[in-house]
C-alpha positions in Angstrom: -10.1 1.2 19.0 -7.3 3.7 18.8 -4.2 2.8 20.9 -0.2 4.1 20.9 1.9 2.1 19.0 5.7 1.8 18.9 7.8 2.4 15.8 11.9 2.1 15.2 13.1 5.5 13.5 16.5 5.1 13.5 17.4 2.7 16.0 14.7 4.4 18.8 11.0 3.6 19.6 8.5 6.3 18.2 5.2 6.3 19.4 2.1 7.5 17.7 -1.6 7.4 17.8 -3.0 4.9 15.5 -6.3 3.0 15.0 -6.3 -0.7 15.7 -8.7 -3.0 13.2 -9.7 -6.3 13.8 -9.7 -9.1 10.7 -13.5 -8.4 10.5 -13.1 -4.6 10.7 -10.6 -5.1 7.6 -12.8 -7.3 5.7 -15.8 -5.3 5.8 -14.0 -1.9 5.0 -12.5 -3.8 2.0 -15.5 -5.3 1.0 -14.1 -9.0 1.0 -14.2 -12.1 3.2 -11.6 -12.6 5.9 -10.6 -15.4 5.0 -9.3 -12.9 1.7 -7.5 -10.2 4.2 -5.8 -13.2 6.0 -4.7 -14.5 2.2 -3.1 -10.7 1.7 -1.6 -10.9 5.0 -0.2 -14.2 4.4 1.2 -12.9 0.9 2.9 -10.3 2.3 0.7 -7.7 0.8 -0.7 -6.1 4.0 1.2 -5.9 7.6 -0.7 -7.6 10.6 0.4 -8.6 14.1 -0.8 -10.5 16.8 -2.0 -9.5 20.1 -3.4 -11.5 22.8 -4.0 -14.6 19.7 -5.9 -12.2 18.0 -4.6 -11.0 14.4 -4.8 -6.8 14.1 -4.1 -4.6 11.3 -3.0 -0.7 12.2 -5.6 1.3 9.8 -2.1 3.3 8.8 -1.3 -0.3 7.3 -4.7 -0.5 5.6 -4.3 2.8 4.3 -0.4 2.1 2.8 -2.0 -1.3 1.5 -4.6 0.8 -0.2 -2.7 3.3 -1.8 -0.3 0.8 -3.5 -3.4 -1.1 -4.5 -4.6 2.2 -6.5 -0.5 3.4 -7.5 -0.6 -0.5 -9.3 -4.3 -0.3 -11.0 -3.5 3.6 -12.3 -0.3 2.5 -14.1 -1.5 -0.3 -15.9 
């Protein structure tokens, strides 16, 4: 599902095209349970929001979340 979504740079809304994920979506593209992704949301580890009672995750988030997952395992 790919949908525009707001941003703040500096003080105004920037929109953008970004793909849309649902807890499931997450979970199987991690390879992990959902209950896990809602653990690392609940951490503060990856960004979420809710829409309509439904927790979502922009796939930019998933992608950020990623690459600080690899940035910490290569400098250990």
């Amino acid at each position: 599902m790919a949908l525009a979504v707001a941003g703040k740079q500096e003080g105004r809304l920037e929109v953008s095209e970004d793909e849309i994920l649902t807890l499931r979506d997450v979970a199987e593209r991690l390879k992990t349970s959902v209950k896990s992704v809602r653990r690392r949301i609940r951490d503060g580890h990856l960004r979420a929001f809710k829409e309509g009672g439904r927790v979502l995750v922009l796939k930019s988030d998933l992608d950020d979340y990623l690459r600080r997952q690899i940035e910490a395992t290569a400098t250990r």
